[in-house]
Backbone bond lengths (Angstrom), bond angles and torsions (degrees), N, CA, C in turn:
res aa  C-N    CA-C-N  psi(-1)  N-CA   C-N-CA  omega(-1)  CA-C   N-CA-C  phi
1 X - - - 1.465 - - 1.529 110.60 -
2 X 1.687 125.29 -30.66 0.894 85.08 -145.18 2.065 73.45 -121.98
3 X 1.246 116.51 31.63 1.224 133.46 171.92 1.750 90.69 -104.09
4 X 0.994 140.56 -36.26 1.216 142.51 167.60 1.597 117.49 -62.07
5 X 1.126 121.74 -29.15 1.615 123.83 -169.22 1.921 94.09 -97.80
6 X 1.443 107.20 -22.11 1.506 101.91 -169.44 1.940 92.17 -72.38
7 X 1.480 107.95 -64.58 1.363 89.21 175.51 1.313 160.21 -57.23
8 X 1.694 96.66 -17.63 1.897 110.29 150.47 1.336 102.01 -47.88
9 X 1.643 99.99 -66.29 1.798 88.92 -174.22 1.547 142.31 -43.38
10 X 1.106 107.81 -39.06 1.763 133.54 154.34 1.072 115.27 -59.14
11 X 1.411 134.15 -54.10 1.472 123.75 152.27 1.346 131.69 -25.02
12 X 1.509 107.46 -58.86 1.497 143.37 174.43 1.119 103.85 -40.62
13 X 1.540 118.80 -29.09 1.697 122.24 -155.87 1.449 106.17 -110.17
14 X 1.119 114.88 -38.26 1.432 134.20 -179.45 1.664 105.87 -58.89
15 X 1.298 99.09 -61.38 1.847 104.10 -172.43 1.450 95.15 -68.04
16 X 0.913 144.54 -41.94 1.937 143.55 -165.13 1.262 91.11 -74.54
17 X 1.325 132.44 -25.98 1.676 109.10 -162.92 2.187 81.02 -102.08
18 X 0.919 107.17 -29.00 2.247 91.68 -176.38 1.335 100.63 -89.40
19 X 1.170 112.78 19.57 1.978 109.96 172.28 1.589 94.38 -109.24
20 X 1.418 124.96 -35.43 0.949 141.77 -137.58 1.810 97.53 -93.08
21 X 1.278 84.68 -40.22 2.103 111.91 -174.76 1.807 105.43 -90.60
22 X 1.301 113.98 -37.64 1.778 115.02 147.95 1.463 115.50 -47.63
23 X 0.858 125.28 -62.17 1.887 142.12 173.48 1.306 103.88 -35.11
24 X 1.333 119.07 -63.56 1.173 118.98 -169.14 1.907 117.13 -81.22
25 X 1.012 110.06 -37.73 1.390 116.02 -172.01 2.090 98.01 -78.59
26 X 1.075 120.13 -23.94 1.431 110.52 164.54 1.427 128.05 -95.51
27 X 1.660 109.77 -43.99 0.948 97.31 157.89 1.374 144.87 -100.17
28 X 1.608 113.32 5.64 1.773 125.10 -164.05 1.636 101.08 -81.67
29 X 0.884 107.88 148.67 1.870 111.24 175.81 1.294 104.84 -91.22
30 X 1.443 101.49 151.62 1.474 121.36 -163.53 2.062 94.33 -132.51
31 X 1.633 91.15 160.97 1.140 100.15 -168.93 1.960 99.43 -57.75
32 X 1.405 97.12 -40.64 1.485 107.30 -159.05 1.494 97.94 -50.79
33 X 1.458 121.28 -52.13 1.520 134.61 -130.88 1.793 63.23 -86.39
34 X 1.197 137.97 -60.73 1.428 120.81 -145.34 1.738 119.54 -63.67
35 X 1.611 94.89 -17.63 1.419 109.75 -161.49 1.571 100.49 -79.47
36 X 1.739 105.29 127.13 1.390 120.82 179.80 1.773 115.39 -46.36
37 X 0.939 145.49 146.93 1.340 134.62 139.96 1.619 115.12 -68.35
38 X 1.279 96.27 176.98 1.651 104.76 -171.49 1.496 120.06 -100.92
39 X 1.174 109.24 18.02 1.745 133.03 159.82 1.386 92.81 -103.26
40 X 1.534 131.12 -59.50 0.964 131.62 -171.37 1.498 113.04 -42.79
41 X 1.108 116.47 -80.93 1.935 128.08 173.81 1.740 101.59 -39.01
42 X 1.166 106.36 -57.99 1.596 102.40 -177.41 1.613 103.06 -57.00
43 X 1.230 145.61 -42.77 1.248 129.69 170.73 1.635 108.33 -38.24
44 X 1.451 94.40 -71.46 1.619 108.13 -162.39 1.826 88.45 -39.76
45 X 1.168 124.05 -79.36 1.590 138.73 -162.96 2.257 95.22 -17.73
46 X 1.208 101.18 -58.38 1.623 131.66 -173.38 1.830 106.39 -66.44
47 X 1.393 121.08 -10.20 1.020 103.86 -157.42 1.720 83.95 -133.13
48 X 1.332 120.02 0.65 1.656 126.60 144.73 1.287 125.90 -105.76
49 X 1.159 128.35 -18.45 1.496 139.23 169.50 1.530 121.26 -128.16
50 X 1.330 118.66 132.73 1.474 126.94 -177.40 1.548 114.97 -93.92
51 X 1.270 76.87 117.24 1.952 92.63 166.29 1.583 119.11 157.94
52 X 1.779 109.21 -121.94 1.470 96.81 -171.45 1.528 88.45 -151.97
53 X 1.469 102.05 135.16 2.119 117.38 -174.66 1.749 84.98 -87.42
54 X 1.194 116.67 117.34 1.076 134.35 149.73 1.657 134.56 -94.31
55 X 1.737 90.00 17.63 1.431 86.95 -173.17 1.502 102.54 175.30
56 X 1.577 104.15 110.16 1.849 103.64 -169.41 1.476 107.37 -121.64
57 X 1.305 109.09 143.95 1.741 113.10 -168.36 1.729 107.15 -130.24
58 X 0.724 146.51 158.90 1.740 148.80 157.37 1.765 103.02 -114.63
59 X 1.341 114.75 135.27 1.821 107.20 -165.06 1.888 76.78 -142.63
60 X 0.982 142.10 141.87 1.620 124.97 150.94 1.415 119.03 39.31
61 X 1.633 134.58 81.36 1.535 120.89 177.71 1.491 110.03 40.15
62 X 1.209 127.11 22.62 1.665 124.05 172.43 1.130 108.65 -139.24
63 X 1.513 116.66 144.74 1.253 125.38 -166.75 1.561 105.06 -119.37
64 X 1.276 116.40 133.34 1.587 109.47 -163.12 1.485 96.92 -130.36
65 X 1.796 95.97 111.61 1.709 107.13 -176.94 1.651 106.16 -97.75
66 X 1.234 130.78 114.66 1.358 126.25 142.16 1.621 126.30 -53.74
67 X 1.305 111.94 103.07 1.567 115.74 -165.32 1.754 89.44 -107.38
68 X 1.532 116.40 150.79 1.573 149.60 -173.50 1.624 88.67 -117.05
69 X 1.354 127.32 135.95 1.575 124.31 161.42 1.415 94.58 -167.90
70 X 1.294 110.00 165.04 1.731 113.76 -171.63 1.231 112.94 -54.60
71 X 1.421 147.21 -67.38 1.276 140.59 171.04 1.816 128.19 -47.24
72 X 1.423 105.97 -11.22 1.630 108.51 157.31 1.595 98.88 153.61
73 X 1.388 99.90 -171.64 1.508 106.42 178.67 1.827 112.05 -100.92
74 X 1.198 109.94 145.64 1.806 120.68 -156.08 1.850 111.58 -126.77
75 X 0.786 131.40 129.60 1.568 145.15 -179.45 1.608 101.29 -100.48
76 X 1.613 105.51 85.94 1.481 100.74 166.80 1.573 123.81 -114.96
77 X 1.187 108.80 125.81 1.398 128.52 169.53 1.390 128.39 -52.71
78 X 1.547 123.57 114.88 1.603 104.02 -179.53 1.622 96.10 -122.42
79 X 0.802 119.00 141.56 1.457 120.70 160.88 1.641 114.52 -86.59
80 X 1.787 96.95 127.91 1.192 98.26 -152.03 1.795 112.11 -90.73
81 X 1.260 107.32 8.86 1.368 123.68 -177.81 1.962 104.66 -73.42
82 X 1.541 90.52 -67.98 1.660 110.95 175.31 1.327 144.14 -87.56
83 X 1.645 87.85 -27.15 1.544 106.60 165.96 1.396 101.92 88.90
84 X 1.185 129.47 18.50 1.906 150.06 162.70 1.231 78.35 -56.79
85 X 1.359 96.98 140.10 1.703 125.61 147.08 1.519 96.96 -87.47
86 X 1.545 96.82 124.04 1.636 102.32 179.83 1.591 99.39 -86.01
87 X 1.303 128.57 -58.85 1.424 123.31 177.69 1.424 95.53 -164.61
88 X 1.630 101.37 171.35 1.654 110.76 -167.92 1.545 102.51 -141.60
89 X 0.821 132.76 134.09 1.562 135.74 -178.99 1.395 117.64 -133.88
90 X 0.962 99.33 150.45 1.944 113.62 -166.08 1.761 92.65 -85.27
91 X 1.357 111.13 119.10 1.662 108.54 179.56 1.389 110.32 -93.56
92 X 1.713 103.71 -36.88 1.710 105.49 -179.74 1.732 101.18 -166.34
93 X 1.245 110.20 149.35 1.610 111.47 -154.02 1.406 106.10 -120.26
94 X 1.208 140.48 139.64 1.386 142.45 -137.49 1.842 85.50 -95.18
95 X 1.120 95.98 134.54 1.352 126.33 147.81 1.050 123.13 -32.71
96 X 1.668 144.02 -58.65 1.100 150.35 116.89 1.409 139.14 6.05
97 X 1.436 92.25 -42.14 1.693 112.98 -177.24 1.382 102.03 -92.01
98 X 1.368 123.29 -66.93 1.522 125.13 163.11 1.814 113.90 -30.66
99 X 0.978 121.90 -60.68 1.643 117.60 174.88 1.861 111.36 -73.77
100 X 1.099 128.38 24.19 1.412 129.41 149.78 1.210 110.08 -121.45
101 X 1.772 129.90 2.25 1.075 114.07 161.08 1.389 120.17 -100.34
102 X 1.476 105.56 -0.17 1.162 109.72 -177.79 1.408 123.26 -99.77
103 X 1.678 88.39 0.61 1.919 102.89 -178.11 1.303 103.32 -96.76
104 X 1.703 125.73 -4.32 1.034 124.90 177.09 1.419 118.17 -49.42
105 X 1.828 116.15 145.61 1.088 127.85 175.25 1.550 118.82 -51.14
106 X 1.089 122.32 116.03 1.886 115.26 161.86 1.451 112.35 -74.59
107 X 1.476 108.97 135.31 1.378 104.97 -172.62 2.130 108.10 -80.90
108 X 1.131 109.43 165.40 1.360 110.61 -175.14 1.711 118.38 -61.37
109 X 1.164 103.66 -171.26 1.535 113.77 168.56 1.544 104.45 -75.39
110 X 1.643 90.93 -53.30 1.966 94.25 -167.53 2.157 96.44 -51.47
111 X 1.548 106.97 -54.81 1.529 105.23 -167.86 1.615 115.70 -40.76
112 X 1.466 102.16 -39.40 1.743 106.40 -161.81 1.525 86.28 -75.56
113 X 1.583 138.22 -42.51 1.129 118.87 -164.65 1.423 109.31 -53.47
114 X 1.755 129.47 -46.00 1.067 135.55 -130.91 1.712 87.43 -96.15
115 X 1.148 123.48 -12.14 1.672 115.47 -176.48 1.729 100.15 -89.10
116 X 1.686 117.41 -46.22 1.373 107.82 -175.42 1.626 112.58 -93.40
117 X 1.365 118.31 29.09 1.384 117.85 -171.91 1.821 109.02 -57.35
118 X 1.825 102.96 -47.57 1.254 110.72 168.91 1.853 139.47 -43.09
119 X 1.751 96.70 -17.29 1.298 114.97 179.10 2.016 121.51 -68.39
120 X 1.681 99.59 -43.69 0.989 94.94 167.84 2.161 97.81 -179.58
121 X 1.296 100.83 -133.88 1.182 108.32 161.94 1.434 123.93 -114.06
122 X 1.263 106.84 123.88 1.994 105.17 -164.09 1.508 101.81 -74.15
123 X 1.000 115.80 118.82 1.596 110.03 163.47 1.464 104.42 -90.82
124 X 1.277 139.84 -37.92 1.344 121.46 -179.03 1.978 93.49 -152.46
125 X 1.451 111.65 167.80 1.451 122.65 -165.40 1.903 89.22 -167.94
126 X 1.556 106.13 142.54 1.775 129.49 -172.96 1.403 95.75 -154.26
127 X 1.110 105.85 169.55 1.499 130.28 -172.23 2.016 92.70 -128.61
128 X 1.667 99.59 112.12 1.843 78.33 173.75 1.513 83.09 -114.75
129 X 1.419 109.42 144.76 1.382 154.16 -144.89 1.869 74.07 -111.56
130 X 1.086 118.22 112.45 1.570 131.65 147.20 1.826 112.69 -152.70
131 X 1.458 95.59 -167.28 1.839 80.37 -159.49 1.693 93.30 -92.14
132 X 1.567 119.07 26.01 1.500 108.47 165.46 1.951 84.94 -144.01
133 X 1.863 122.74 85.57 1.074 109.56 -177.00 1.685 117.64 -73.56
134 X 1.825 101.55 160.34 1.367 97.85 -173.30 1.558 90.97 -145.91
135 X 1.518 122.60 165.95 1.199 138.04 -174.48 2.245 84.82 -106.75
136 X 1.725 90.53 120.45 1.716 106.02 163.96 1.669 112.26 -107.54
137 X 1.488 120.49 119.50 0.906 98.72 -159.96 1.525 96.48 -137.62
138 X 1.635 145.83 136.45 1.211 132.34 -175.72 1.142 114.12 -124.16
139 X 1.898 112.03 125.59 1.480 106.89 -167.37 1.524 97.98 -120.26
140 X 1.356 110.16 -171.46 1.605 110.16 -177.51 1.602 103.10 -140.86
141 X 1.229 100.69 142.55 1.730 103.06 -143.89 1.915 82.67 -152.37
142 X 1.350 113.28 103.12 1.458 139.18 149.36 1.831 80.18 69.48
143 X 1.253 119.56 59.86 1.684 111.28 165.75 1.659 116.50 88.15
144 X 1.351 96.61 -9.87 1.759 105.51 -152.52 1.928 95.08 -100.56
145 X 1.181 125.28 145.38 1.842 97.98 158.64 1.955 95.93 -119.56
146 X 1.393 76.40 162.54 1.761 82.68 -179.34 1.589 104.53 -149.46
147 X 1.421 106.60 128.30 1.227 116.26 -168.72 1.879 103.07 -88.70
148 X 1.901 98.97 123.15 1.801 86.32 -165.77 1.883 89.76 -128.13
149 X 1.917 93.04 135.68 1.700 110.52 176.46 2.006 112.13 -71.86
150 X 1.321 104.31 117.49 2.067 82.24 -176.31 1.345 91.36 -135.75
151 X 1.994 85.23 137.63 1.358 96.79 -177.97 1.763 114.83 -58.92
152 X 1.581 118.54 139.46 1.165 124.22 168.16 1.728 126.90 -48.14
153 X 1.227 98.49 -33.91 1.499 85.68 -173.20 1.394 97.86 -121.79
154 X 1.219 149.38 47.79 0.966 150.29 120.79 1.859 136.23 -144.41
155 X 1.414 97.36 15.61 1.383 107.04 160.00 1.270 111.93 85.28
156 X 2.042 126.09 -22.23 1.336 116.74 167.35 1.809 120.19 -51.75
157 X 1.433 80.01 148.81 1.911 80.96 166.19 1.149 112.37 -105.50
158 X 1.318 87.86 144.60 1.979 96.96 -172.16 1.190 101.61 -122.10
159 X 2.009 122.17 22.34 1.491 91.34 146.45 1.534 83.74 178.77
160 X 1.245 121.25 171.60 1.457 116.75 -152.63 1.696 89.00 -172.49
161 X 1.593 105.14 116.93 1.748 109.09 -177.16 1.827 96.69 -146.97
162 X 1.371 110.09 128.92 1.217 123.92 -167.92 1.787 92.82 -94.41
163 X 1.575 100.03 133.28 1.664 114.36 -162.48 1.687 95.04 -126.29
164 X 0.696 151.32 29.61 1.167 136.40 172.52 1.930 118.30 156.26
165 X 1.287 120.76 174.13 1.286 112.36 177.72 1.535 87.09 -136.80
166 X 1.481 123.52 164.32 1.526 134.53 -175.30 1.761 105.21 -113.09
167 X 0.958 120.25 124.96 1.587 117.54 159.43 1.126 103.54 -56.35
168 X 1.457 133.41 159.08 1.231 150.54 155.35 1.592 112.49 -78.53
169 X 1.246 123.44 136.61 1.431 112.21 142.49 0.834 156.90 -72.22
170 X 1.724 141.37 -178.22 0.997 132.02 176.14 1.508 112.11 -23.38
171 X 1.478 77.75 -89.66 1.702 105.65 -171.97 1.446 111.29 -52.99
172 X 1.418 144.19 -37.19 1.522 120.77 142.64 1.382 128.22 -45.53
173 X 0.947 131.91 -16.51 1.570 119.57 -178.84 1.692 93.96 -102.76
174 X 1.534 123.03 -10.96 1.292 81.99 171.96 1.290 114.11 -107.04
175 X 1.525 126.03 -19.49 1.576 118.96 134.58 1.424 116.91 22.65
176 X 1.997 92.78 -99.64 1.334 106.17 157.18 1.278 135.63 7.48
177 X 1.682 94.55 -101.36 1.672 108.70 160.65 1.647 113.50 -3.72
178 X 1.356 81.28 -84.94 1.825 106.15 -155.67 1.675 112.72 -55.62
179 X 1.668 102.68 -4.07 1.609 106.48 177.30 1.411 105.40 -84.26
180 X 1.511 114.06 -27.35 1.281 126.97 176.26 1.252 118.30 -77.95
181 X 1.178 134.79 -40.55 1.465 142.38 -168.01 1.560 101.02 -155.02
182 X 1.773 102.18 120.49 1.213 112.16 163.31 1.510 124.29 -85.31
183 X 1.445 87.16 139.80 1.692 111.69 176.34 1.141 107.32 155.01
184 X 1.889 105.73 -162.11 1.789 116.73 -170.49 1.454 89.90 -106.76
185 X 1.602 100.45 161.91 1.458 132.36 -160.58 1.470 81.26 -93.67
186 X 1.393 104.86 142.70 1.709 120.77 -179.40 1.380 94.21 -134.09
187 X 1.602 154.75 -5.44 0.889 165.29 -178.76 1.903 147.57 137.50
188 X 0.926 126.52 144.73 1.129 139.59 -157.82 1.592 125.66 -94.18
189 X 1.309 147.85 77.99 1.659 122.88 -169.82 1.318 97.69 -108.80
190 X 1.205 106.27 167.35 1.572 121.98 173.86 1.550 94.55 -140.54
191 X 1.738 86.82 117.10 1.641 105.45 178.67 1.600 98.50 -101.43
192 X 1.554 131.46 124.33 1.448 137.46 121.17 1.017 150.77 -73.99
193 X 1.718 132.17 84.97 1.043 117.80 -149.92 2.010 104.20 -118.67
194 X 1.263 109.75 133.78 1.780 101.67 177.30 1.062 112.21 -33.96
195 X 1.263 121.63 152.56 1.344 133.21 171.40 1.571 132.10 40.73
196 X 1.483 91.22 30.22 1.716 118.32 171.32 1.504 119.84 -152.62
197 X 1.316 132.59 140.79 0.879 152.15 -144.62 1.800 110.73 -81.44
198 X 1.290 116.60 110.43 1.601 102.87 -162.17 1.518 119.83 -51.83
199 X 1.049 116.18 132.61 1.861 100.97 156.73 1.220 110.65 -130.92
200 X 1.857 108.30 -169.13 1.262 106.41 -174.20 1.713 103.67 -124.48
201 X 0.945 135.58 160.96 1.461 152.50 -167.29 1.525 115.91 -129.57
202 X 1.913 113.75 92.34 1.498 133.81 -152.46 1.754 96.22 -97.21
203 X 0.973 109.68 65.60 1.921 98.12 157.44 1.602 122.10 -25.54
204 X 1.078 140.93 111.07 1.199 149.32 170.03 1.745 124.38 -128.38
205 X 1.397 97.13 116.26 1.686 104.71 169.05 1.582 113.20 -113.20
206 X 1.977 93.22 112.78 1.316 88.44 176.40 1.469 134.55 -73.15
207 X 1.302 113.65 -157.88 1.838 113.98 -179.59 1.649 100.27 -75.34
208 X 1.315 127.60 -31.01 1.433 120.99 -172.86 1.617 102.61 -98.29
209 X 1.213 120.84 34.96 1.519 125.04 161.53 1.496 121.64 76.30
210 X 1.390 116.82 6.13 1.471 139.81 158.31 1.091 131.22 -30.10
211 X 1.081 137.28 153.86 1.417 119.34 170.85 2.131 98.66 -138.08
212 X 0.928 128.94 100.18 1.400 123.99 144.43 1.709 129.10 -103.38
213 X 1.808 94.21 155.52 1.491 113.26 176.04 1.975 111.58 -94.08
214 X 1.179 111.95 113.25 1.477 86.62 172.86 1.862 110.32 -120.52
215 X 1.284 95.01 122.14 1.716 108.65 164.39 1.420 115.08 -42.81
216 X 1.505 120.14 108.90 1.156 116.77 162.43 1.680 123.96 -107.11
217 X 1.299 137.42 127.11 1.050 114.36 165.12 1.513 139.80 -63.66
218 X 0.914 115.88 111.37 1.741 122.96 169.93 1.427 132.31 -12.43
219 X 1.214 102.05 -49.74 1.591 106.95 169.12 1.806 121.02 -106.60
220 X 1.438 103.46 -29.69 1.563 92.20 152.87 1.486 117.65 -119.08
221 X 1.765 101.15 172.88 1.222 87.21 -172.67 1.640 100.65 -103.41
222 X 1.505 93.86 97.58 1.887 96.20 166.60 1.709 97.14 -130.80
223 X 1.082 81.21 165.58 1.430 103.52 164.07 1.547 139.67 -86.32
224 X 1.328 117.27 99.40 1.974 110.09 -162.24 0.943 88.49 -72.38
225 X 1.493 151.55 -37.50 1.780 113.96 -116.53 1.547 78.47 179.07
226 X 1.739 128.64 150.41 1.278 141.57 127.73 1.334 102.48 -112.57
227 X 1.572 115.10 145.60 1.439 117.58 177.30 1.519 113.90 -160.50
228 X 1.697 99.55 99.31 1.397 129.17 -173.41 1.568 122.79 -40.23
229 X 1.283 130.18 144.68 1.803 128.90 -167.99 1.719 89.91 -56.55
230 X 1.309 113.21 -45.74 1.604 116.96 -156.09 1.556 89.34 -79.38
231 X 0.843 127.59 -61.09 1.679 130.74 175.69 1.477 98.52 -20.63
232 X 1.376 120.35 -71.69 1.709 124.96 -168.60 1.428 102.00 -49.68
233 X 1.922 109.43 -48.18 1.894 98.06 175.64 0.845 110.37 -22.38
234 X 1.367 100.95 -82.76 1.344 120.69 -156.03 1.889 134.37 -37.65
235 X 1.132 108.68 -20.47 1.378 141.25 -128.70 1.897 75.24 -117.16
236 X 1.610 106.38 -72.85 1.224 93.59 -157.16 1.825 109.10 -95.88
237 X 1.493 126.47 7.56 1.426 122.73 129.89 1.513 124.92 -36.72
């Protein structure tokens, strides 16, 4: 009996595993059955990009189409497993295409101003005429100037180099001053000294009969120093 129940069971095992091995061999996918043909991939290639494969390769499971289309000729990759475009690269670019980008409109003086207005204040803007033209244009931005390259036909800058710093004048540094401490200007110096940073020195007498000095720096407009009439007493007691 129970030599009888072992071989149902073994039976049992035998048929489940060749139903099991039928199953798979008709219906399980195989590398082969998955792998594209080469009409196949060339569809896919044709049915994301427009034009004409002038040129088909197989390298490793990848199929490498040379495609012709109006803007130039293209090297696209399909993987021949999934039919992924592995990558596509521009090999050479129509002639055609190059001379309509080159007939493109340059935008004006007024346009380029109105895109880098945010940069600073333009003191001057040219067009230099070379065989890749660009708008040079130099603005002045918190005391500082910076000479900036912008593309012609669309107004980015493609490069931005700070050339110089501006002294302030008189009359800006005492501006200055007077934002700091109210009253009338009693006088102005401009100290230069080696190996220190110029400033200017704002005499001020206020409305309550005061007298302050305020440190301005030269190239920006901050404030170093206020320094009170009684302050100086004190100082030189």
């Amino acid at each position: 009996m129970i030599r009888k129940k072992w071989f149902l069971f073994l039976g049992c095992i035998i048929i489940a595993g060749l139903v099991l091995f039928t199953s798979i061999k008709i219906w399980g996918p195989t590398s082969e059955a998955q792998a594209l043909t080469e009409q196949e991939a060339k569809n896919k290639a044709l049915e994301k990009y427009q034009g004409e494969i002038i040129e088909t390769s197989r390298k490793k499971n990848e199929y490498h189409f040379v495609l012709k289309a109006e803007t130039g000729t293209y090297l696209i990759i399909i993987d021949e497993i999934n039919g992924d475009v592995v990558s596509i690269v521009q090999k050479e670019q129509n002639n055609k295409n190059i001379a309509e980008e080159n007939t493109k409109e340059l935008l004006t003086e007024d346009e380029v101003k109105l895109k880098i207005t945010k940069q600073g204040t333009i003191k001057s803007i040219e067009l230099i005429q070379e065989e890749a033209p660009y708008y040079q244009a130099i603005v002045e931005l918190e005391n500082e100037e910076h000479t900036l390259s912008i593309d012609p036909y669309t107004g980015d800058i493609i490069n931005s180099i700070k050339t110089s710093q501006r002294l302030l004048s008189e009359s800006e540094a005492a501006e200055v001053a007077l934002e700091k401490v109210q009253g009338e200007v009693d006088d102005v110096d401009f100290i230069e000294r080696e190996g220190q940073t110029p400033y200017y020195l704002v005499e001020i007498e206020t409305n309550d009969d005061r007298d302050a000095t305020v440190q301005i720096d030269a190239y920006k407009k901050e404030v170093i120093s206020v320094t009170w009439g009684d302050q100086e007493d004190d100082e030189d007691s």
